[in-house]
N, C-alpha and C positions, 0 to 999 in steps of 0.2 A: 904473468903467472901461468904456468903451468898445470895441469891437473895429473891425476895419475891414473893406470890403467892396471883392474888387477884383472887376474884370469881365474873361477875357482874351479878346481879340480878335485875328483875325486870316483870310486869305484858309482857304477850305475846303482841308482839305488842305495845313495849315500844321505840321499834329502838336498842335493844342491836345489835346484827349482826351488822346495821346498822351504828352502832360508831366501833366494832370492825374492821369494811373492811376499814372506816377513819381512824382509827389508826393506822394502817397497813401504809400510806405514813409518815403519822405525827411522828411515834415513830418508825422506824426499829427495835429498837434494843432491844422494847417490844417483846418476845416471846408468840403470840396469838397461844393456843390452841384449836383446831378443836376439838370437840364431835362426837363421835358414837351414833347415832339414827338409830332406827328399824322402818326409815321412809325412804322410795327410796330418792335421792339428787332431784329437782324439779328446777325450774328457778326463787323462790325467793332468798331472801337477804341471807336465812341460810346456809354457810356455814359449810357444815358436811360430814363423813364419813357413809355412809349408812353398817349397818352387819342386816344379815335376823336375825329373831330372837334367831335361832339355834345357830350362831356363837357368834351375842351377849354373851350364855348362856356360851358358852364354852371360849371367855376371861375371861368373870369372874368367872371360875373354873379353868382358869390356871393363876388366879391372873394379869393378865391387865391392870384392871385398880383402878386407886385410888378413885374413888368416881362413885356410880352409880346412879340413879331412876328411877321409874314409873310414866308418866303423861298421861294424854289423851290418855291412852291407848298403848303407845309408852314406853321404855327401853333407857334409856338414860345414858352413859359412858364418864369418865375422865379419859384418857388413863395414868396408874402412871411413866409413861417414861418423864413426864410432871415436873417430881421431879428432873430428870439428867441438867435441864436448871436452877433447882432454887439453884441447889449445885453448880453449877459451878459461881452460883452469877450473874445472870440473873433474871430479874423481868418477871413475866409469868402468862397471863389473861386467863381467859376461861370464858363461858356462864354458867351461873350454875341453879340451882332451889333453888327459892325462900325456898321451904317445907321440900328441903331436905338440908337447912341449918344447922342447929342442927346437925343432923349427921355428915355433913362433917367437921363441928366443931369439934367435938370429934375426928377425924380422923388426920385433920389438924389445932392442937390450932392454930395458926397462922396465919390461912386462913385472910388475909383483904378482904372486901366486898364492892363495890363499885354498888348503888342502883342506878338505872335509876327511875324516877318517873315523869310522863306524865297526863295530866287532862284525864278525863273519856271521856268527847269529841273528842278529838285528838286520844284516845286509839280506839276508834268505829270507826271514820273513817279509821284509818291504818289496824284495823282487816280486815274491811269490802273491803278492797281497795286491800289488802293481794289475798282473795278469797279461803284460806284453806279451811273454814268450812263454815255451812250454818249458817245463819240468826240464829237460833232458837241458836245451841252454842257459836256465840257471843252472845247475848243475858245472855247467863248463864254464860259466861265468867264475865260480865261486870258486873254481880251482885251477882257474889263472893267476897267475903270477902277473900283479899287475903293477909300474914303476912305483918308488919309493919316494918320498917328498924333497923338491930341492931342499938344497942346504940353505937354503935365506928364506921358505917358505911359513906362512903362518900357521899356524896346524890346529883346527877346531876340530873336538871330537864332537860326532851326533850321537853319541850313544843315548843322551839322556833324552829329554823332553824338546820338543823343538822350541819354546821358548829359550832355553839354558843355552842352546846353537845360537840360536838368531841373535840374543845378546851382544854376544863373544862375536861375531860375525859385524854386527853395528859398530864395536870399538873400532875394528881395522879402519872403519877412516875415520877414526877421531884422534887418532896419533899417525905420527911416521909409520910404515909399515914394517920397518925390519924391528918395531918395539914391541909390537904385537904377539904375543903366544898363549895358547887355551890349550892344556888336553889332561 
């Protein structure tokens, strides 16, 4: 038996973290994968592995991990140990990029995709409330054009309360995923 690998995506500041640490009580028996960032660990919602940039380089010359990118300046890692939970027929999430979709596709046909999608207002406040970045790159955040949901993807809105997300987020592995839709 096989398990399945989804990826959620969605703009920064859409609450993904945020439904993955609720899922964490809701589904045990989900296996949530943590990403490597070449960003120190800090005291928001992100749950991750910090490697300086050097060691970043050197996972992925000794093969590490199964899927990588570059965003905002940062190096971002999907450790491919992440593969030993979906053979053994365990279903298994991680936080992924939007941009480096495509690729990861090619990598993993399989990949199911599970899109978080939030109003532009809700998104400005959580950034803004967040405190990562200044003013001026929210701003260029918020009026990027950022990709559009595959066609076979799941689509949870956050607009509402994160319990109402985190729900709707718990069903995706309680059926097949292409049965799945919330918005």
């Amino acid at each position: 038996m096989s398990g399945r690998l989804f990826c959620i995506l969605g703009p920064s500041g859409s609450g993904k973290d945020s439904l993955l640490n609720e899922l964490r009580g809701r589904a045990p028996h989900i296996k949530i994968v943590k990403r490597y960032i070449t960003r120190q660990t800090g005291n928001d919602d992100e749950d991750h592995y910090y490697l300086c940039p050097q060691s970043f380089d050197r996972h992925i010359t000794e093969g590490e991990f199964l899927f990588t990118w570059r965003a905002h300046g940062l190096s971002y890692g999907i450790p491919i140990s992440c593969l030993d939970y979906v053979r053994a027929g365990q279903d298994v999430v991680f936080n992924g990029s939007r941009t480096a979709l495509e690729e990861m596709k090619l990598i993993f046909p399989d990949l199911q995709v599970i899109w978080i999608s939030v109003s532009i207002e809700i998104l400005a406040g959580r950034l803004r409330q967040r405190g990562r970045e200044p003013e001026q790159q929210i701003l260029e955040r918020l009026n990027r054009k950022g990709p559009k949901p595959p066609k076979n993807a799941i689509i949870i809105n956050n607009d509402g309360t994160i319990d109402q997300a985190a729900e709707a987020l718990s069903a995706c592995f309680s059926y097949p995923a292409a049965h799945v839709q919330s918005e």
